[in-house]
C-alpha positions as CSV (number, residue, x, y, z in Angstrom):
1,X,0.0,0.0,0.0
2,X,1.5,3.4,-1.0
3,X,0.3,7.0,-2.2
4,X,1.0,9.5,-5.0
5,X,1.2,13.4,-4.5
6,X,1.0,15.3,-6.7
7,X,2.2,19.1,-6.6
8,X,1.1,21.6,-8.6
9,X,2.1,25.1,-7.7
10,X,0.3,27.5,-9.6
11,X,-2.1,30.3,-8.1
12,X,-3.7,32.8,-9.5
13,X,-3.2,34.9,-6.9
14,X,-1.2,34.8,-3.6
15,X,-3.3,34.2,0.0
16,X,-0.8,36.4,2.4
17,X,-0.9,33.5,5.0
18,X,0.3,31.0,2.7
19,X,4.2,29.8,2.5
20,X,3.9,26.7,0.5
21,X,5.8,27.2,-3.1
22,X,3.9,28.4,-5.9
23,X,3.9,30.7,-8.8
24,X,1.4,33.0,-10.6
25,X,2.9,31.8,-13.9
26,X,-0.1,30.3,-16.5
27,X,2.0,30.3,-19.1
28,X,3.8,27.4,-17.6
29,X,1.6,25.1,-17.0
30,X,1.5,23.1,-20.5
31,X,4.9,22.6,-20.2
32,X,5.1,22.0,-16.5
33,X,2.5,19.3,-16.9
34,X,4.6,17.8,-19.5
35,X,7.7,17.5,-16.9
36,X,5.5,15.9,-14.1
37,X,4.8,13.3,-16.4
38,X,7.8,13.0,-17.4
39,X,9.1,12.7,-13.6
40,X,6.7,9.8,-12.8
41,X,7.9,8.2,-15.8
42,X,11.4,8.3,-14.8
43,X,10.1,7.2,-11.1
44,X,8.2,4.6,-11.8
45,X,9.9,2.3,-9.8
46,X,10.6,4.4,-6.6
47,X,7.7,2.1,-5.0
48,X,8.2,-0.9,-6.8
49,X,6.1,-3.9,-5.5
50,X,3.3,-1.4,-3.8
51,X,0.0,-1.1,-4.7
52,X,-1.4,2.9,-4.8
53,X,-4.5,3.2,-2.5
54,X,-4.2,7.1,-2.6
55,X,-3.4,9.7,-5.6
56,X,-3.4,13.4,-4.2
57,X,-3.3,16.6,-6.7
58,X,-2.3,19.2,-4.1
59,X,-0.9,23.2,-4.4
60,X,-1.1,25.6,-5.1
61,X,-4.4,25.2,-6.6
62,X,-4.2,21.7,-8.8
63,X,-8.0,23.2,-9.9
64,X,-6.2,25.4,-12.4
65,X,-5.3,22.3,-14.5
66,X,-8.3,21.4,-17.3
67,X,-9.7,18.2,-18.1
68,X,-6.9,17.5,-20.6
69,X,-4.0,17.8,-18.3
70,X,-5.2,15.6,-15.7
71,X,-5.9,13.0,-17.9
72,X,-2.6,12.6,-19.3
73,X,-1.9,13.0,-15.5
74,X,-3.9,9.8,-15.3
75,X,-2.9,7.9,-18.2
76,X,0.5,8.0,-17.0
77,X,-0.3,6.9,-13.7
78,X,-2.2,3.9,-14.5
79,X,0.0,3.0,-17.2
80,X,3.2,2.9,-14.9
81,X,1.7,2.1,-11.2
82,X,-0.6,0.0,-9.6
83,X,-3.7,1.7,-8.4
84,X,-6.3,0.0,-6.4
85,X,-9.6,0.0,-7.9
86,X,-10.9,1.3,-4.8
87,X,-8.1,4.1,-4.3
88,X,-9.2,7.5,-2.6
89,X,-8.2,10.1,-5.0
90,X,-8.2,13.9,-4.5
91,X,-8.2,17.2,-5.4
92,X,-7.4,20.2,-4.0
93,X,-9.5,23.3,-5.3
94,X,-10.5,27.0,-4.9
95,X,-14.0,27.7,-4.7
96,X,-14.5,29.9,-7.3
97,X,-13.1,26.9,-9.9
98,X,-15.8,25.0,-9.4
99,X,-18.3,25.8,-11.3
100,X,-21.0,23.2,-13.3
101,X,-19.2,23.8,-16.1
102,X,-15.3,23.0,-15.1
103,X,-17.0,19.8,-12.8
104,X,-18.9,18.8,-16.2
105,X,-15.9,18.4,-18.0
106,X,-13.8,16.8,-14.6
107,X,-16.7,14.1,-14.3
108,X,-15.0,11.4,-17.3
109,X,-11.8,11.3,-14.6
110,X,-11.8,9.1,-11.7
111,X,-11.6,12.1,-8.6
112,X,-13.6,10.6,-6.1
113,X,-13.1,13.2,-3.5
114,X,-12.6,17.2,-3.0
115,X,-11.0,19.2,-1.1
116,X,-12.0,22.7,-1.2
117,X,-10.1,25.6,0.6
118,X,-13.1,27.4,1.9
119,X,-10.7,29.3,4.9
120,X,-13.7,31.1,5.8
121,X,-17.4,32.2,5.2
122,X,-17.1,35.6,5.7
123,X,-16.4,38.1,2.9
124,X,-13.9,40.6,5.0
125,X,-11.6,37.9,6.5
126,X,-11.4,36.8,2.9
127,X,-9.9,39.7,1.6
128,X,-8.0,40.1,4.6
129,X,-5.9,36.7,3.7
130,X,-6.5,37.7,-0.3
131,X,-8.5,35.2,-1.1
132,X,-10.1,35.1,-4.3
133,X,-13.9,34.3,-3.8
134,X,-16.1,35.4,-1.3
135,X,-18.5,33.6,0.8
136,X,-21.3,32.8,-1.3
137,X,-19.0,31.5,-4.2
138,X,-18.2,29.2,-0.9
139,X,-21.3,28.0,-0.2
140,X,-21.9,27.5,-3.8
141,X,-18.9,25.6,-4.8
142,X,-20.1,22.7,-2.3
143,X,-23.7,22.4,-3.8
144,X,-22.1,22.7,-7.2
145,X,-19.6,20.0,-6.3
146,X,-22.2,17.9,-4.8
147,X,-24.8,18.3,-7.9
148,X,-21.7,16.3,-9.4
149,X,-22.3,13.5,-7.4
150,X,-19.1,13.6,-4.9
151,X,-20.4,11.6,-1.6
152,X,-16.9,12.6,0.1
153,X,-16.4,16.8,0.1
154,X,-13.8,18.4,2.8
155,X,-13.7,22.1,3.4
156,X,-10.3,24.1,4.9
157,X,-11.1,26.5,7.5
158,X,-8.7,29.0,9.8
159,X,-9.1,30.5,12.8
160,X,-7.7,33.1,14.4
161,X,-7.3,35.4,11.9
162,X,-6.7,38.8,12.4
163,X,-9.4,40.3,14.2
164,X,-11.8,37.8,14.7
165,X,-13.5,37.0,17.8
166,X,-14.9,34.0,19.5
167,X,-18.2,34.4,18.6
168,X,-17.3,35.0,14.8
169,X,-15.8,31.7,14.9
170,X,-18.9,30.0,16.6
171,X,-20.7,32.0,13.4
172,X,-18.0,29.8,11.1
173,X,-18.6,26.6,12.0
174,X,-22.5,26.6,12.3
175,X,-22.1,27.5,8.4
176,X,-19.4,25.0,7.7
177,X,-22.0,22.7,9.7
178,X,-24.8,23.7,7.3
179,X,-22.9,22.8,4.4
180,X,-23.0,19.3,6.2
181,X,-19.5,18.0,4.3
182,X,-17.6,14.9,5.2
183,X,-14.5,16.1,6.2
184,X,-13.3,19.6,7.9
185,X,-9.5,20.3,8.5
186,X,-9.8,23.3,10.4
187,X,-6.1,24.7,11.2
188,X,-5.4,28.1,13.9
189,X,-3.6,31.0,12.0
190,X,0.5,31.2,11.8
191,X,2.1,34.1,10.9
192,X,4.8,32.4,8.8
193,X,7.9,34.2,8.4
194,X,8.4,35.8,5.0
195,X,4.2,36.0,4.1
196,X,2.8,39.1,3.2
197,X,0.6,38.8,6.6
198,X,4.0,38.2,9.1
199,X,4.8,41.6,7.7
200,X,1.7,43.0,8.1
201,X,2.1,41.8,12.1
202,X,5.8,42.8,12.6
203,X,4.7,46.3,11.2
204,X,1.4,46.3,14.2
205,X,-0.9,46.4,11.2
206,X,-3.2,43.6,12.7
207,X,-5.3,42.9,15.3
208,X,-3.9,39.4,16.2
209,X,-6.0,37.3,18.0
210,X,-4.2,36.1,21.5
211,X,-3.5,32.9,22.6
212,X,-5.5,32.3,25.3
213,X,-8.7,32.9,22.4
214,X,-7.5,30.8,20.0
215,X,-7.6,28.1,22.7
216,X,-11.1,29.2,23.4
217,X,-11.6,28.7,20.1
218,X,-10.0,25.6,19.6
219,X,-11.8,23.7,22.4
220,X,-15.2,25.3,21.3
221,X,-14.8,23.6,17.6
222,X,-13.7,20.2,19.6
223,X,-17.3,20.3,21.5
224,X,-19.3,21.2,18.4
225,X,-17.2,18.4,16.2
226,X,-18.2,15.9,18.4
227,X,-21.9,17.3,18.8
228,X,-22.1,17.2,14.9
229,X,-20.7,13.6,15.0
230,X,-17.2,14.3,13.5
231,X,-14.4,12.4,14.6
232,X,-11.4,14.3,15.7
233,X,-8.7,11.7,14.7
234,X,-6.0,14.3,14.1
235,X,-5.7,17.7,15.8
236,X,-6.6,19.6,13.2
237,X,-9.3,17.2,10.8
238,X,-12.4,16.3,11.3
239,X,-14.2,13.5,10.1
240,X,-17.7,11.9,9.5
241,X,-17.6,7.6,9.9
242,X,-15.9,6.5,7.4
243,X,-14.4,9.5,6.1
244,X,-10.9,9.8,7.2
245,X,-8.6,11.1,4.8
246,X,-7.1,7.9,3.3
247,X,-4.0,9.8,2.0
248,X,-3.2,12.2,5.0
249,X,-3.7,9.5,7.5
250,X,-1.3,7.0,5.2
251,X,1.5,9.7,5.8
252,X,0.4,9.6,9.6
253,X,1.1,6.2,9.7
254,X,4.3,6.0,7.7
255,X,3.3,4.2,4.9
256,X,5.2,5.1,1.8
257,X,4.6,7.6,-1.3
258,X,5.9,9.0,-4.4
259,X,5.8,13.0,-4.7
260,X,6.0,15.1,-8.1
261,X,6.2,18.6,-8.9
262,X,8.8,21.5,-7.6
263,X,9.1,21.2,-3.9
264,X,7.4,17.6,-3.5
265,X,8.6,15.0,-1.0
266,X,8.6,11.4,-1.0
267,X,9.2,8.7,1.4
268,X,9.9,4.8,1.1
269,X,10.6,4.1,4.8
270,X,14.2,4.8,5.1
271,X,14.9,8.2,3.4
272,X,12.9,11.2,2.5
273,X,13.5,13.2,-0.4
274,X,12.3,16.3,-2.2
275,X,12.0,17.9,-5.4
276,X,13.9,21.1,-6.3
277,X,11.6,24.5,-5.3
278,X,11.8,26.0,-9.0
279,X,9.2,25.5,-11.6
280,X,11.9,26.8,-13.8
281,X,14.9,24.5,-12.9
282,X,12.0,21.4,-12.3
283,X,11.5,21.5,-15.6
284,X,15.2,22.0,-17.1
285,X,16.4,19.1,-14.8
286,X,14.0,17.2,-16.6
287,X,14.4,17.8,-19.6
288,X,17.9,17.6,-19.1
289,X,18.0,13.9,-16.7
290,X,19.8,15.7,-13.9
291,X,18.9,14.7,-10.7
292,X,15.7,16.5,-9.3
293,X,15.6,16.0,-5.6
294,X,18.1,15.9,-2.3
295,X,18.2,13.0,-0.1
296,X,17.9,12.2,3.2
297,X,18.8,8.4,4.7
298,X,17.2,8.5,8.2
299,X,18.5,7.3,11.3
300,X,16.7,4.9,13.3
301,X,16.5,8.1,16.0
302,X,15.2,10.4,13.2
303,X,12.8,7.5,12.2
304,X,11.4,7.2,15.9
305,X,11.1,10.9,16.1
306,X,9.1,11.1,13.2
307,X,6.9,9.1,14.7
308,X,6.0,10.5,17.5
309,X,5.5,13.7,15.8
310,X,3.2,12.5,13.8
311,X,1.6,10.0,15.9
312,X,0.8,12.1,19.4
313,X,-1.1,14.6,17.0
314,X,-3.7,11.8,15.9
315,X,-6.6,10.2,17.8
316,X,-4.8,6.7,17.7
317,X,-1.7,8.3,19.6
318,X,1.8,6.3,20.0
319,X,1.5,2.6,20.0
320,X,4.0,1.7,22.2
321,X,4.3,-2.1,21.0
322,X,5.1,-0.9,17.7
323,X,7.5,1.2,19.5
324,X,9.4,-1.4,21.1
325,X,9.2,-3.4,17.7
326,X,10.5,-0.6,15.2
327,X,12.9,1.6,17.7
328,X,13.9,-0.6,20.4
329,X,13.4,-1.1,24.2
330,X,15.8,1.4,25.1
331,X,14.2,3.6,22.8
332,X,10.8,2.5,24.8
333,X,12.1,3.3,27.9
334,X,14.5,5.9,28.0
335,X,12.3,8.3,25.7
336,X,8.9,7.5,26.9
337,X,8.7,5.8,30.1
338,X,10.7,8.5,31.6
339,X,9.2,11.4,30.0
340,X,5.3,9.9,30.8
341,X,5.0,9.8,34.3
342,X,5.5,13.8,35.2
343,X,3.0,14.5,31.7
344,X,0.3,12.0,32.9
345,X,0.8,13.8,36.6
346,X,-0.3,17.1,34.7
347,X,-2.9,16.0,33.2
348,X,-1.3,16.5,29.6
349,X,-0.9,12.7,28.8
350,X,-3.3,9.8,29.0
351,X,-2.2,6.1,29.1
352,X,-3.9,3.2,28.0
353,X,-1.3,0.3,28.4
354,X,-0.9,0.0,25.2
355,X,-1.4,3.9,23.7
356,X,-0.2,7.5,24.2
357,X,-2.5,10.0,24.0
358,X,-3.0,13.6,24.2
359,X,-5.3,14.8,26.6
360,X,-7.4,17.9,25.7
361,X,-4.9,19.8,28.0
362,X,-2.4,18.7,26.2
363,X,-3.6,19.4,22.9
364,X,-3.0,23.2,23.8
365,X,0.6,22.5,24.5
366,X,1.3,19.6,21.8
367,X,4.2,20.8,19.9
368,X,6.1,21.0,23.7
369,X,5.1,17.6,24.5
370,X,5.8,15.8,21.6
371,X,9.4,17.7,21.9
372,X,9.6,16.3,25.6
373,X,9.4,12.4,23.9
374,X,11.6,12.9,21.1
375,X,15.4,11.8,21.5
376,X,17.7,14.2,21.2
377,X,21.1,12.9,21.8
């Protein structure tokens, strides 16, 4: 079992929250789409002897590509890997792309679930973070995409953002609610150093929300969630039964993948690598066979702290078995054991005998935690 992603890193405008690599280039993307094929051809066998239960076009804004890009996309793919009949595969997509039109002509290719970067229903904080649609176009982009016959929809929303209060962000939810989608991923504001909206803070030109609020916030979304019967299986998504994310969760749980596209990474249990940042030097390495990506071989260390990170953020937690079985038994004990016993006193860790988890408590202070349980030495 393994994934694809897919990166494509054109925007037609640029959201001043976002640091992810893109370009507002259009007159790229023929030929960019002609070196991503080209790259999976040339990695075809980077997951040899796996079968592909996920393919995710992500951005960027991948809903900038038209129906005859993504199916040479596709043809390629299915052509060179093994995809599971059943496979989750998914889209990324602004709201104002999708119309009945562009869905129309989407609807011959085998997308079986969107993702749609909603942010927000109100029409200020959308030009606040520059995006380009406004609520309505929102609201209408999930019946649109519904209409098309999607049964598995997922919205992105922030909060925090500048100026916003708690009850504007009770006001959020009972319309992402409304919408009744299968999935939310619902991520608090960071003012990432080099966006247009870090500036905008260091220069005292926003009203930034405090901490202690965004925690208010935070634990008011995890009451409603659960009212509303989404699962919180990861800190910041949100699912109905049966509706996890296939692809994020797979990354969650190590399993390997293949990424394309400037800035992409890819994992096959022992090293991660990544894709040049240049849409312009992607596609002359291509063209010309140089190598496209650096390499990392991890450590079993860097393995085990991987894990944790990414484990003590989801519902499952650390399995502490697989622990013993992957890292070690020093591993086991000196890193966990003898952190657990002063978190669980505060409250911040629960223990199951078999699982780590978070406790609401310490979900506020996870990034700390999960720090205090890494090895370091």
């Amino acid at each position: 079992m393994a994934g694809i992603y897919l990166h494509i890193p054109f925007c037609k405008q640029r959201c001043t929250y976002c640091d992810f690599y893109k370009e507002i280039a259009p007159e790229n993307i023929d030929i960019f789409v002609s070196s991503l094929i080209d790259e999976l051809c040339l990695r075809k066998d980077y997951l040899i002897g796996e079968q592909i239960s996920t393919i995710y076009f992500g951005g960027g804004t991948p809903s900038v590509l038209n129906y005859s890009h993504f199916d040479n996309i596709f043809r390629t793919i299915y052509s060179h890997f093994d995809v599971n009949e059943k496979a989750e595969i998914t889209m990324e997509a602004n709201p104002d792309d999708l119309t009945e039109t562009y869905l129309k002509t989407l609807s011959p290719l085998p997308f079986n679930r969107l993702s749609i970067g909603i942010q927000s229903f109100n029409d200020a904080d959308l030009k606040k973070i520059n995006r380009r649609h406004n609520a309505q176009q929102a609201k209408d982009a999930v019946n649109n995409v519904r209409k098309a016959g999607f049964n598995n929809i997922s919205i992105d929303l922030i909060y925090a953002l500048p100026g916003q209060n708690l009850n504007d962000w009770k006001m959020q939810l009972e319309e992402a609610f409304m919408i009744n989608v299968e999935h939310i991923s619902a991520y608090g504001l960071t003012y990432e150093k080099g966006t247009e909206l870090w500036r905008q803070r260091n220069k005292g030109l926003l009203a930034v929300v405090d901490d202690e609020v965004t925690l208010q916030m935070y634990d008011y979304m995890l009451l409603k969630m659960k009212e509303k019967n989404y699962d919180a299986y990861e800190i910041s998504n949100f699912s109905k039964p049966e509706f996890r994310s296939q692809h994020n969760s797979s990354y969650w749980k190590f399993i390997p993948y293949l990424g394309v596209g400037p800035s992409a990474h890819s994992f096959d249990g022992n090293s991660r690598q990544w894709n040049i940042a240049s849409v312009k030097k992607y596609i002359e390495r291509i063209a010309s066979g140089d190598t496209l990506f650096e390499k990392e071989t991890l450590s079993l260390q860097d393995l085990y702290n991987d894990y944790v990170m990414v484990a003590l953020r989801t519902s499952e937690g650390v399995y502490l078995p697989y622990v013993e079985d992957k890292f070690g038994r020093n591993m086991l004990t000196e890193c966990l054991k003898n952190a657990t016993t002063y978190l669980q006193s505060q409250d911040l860790l629960l223990d199951n005998g078999e699982r780590l988890y978070l406790s609401q408590k310490g979900i506020h202070i996870s990034n700390l935690i999960i720090m205090e349980l890494m090895k370091t030495d």
